[in-house]
N, C-alpha and C positions, 0 to 999 in steps of 0.2 A: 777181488773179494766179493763185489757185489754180484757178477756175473756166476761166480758159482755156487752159488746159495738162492738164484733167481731162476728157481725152479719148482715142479709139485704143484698141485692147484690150490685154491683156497678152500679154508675148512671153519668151522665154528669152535673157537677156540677159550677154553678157561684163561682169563686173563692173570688171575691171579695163580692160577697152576704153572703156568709158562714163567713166569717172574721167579718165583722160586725155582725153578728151572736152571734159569738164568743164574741166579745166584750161587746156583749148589757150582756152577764151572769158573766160577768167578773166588773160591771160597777161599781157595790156597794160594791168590794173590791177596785176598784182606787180609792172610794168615801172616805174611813176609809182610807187609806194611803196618802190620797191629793195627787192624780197624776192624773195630765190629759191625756188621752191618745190622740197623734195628729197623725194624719191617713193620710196617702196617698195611693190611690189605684187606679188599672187601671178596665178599663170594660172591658168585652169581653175575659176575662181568664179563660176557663172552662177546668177542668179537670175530668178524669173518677175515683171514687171513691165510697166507701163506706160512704154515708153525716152522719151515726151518729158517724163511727169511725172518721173520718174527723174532725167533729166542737169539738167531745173532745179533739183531739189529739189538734186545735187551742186554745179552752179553757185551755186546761193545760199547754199548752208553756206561753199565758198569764197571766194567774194566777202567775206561777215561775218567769216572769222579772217582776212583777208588786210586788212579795213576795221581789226581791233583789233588787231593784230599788233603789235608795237614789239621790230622785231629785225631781221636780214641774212635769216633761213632760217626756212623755214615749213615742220615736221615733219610729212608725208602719208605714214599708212601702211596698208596694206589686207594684211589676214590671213586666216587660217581657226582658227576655234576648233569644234569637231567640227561640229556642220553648219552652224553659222552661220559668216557671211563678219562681218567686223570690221573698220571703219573709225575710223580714230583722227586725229584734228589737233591738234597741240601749237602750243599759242601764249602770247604773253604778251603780256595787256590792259595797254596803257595809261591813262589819264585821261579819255582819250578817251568820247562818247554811249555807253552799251551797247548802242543800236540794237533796243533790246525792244519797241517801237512796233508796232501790228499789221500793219505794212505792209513791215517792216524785213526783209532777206535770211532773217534767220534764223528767223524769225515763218516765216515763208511756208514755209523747208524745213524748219519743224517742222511745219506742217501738212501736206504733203506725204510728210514719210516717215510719218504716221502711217495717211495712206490708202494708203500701197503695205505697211501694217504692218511696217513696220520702229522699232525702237527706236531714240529719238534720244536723249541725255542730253549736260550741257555741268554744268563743273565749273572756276568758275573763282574769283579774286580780285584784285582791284587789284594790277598789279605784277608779280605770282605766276605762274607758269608754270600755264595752264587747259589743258582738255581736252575735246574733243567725239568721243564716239563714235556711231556709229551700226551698230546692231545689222543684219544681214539674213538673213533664213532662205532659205538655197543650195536650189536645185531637186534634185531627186533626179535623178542620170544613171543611164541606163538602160545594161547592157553588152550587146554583141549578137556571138556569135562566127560567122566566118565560115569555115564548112568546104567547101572551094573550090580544084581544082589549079591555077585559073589567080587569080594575087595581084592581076588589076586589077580583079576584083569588090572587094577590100574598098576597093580604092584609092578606088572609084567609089563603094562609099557613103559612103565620111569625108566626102569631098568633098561630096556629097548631103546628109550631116546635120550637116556643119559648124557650124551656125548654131542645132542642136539638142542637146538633153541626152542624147545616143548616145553612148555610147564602143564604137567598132571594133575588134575582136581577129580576126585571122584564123590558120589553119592550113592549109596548101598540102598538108600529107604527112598524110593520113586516118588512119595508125597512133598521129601523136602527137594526134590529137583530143581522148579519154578523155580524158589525163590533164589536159589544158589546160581540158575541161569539168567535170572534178573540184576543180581549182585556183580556176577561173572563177567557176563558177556563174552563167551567163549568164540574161538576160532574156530574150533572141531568139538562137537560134539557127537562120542561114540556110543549108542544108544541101543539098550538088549533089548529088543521087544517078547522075549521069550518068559519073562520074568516071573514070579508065579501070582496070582489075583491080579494082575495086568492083563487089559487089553491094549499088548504092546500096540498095535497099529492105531487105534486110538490116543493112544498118548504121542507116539512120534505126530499127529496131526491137532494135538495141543502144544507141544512143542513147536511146529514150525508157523503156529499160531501166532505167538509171541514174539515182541521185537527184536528181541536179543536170538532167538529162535530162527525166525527170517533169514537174519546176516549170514549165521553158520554154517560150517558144509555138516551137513549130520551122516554119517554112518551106522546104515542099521547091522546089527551081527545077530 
């Protein structure tokens, strides 16, 4: 199982897209076990992976609590703890195989997140309300400010890097730029010098003026 799904490159991935993912193949076994699953998830948690070892390795971790579950509601919740993202399933094993076989759901998505290096750990006892977390180290998002009179330049890169670790900030009015580039501390800033009552090349040289300025790669258009 692991072998063929250990393929494709890595890519920057919505953590909380892929879980729901996961779930929607997972649906019509809660549906024969009577178990709801109740989800909590954050936005904006992406991390760099392999997406089809990923939504298996998701798929089989839920598949196995929803195999051992003995309850109505099966607790999914996806957080952030400073850079890492945090996946937690609360369940209560019954009587039931533990399914620890090398071949068993959970066998396979602990192999699995250990090649995309994520922490996997499971904490349980007969009976007893267990727990499986899984650790992930969140990609670094890059900010990119956009100084620009007309707004459908930024509109046009969100849209552009939507699917990447770019967060877009734009400023329409060139006088409030500083202080937003002061605030910011941008990674890219993409700067129009054609602007009108600018003398764009004077202002890119008040720009790389500045500290926050310096650091940046700036692109003039």
């Amino acid at each position: 199982e692991v072998e063929r799904v250990n393929s494709g490159s890595a890519e920057h991935l919505d953590l909380a897209e892929l879980l729901l993912s996961a779930q929607g193949s997972v649906a019509s076994l809660a549906e024969r076990q009577g178990i709801q699953m109740i989800t909590e998830t954050m936005d904006g948690l992406t991390v760099l992976a392999n997406r089809v070892m990923l939504r298996q390795a998701l798929v089989n971790v839920l598949s196995y609590a929803l195999h051992m579950h003995q309850g109505p509601e099966l607790s999914i919740r996806l957080t952030q703890e400073a850079d890492d993202a945090l996946l937690t399933i609360l369940f209560t094993p019954g009587s039931a195989e533990a399914m620890i076989s090398p071949a068993s759901p959970r066998a396979v998505a602990q192999q699995l997140f250990a090649l995309l290096d994520a922490e996997f750990e499971e904490k349980n006892s007969e009976g007893e309300q267990a727990v499986m977390r899984v650790r992930f180290h969140l990609s670094k998002k890059y900010s990119v400010l956009v100084v620009d009179d007309y707004a459908g330049v930024a509109q046009l890169l969100r849209s552009y890097l939507r699917e990447q670790p770019y967060v877009v900030h734009a400023v329409t009015d060139p006088t409030l730029a500083f202080d937003v580039l002061e605030q910011l501390e941008p990674d890219v800033i993409l700067l129009d010098v054609m602007m009108p009552d600018l003398d764009g090349w004077e202002f890119l040289e008040r720009v790389r003026g500045t500290p926050a300025g310096s650091k940046a790669m700036i692109i003039v258009s």
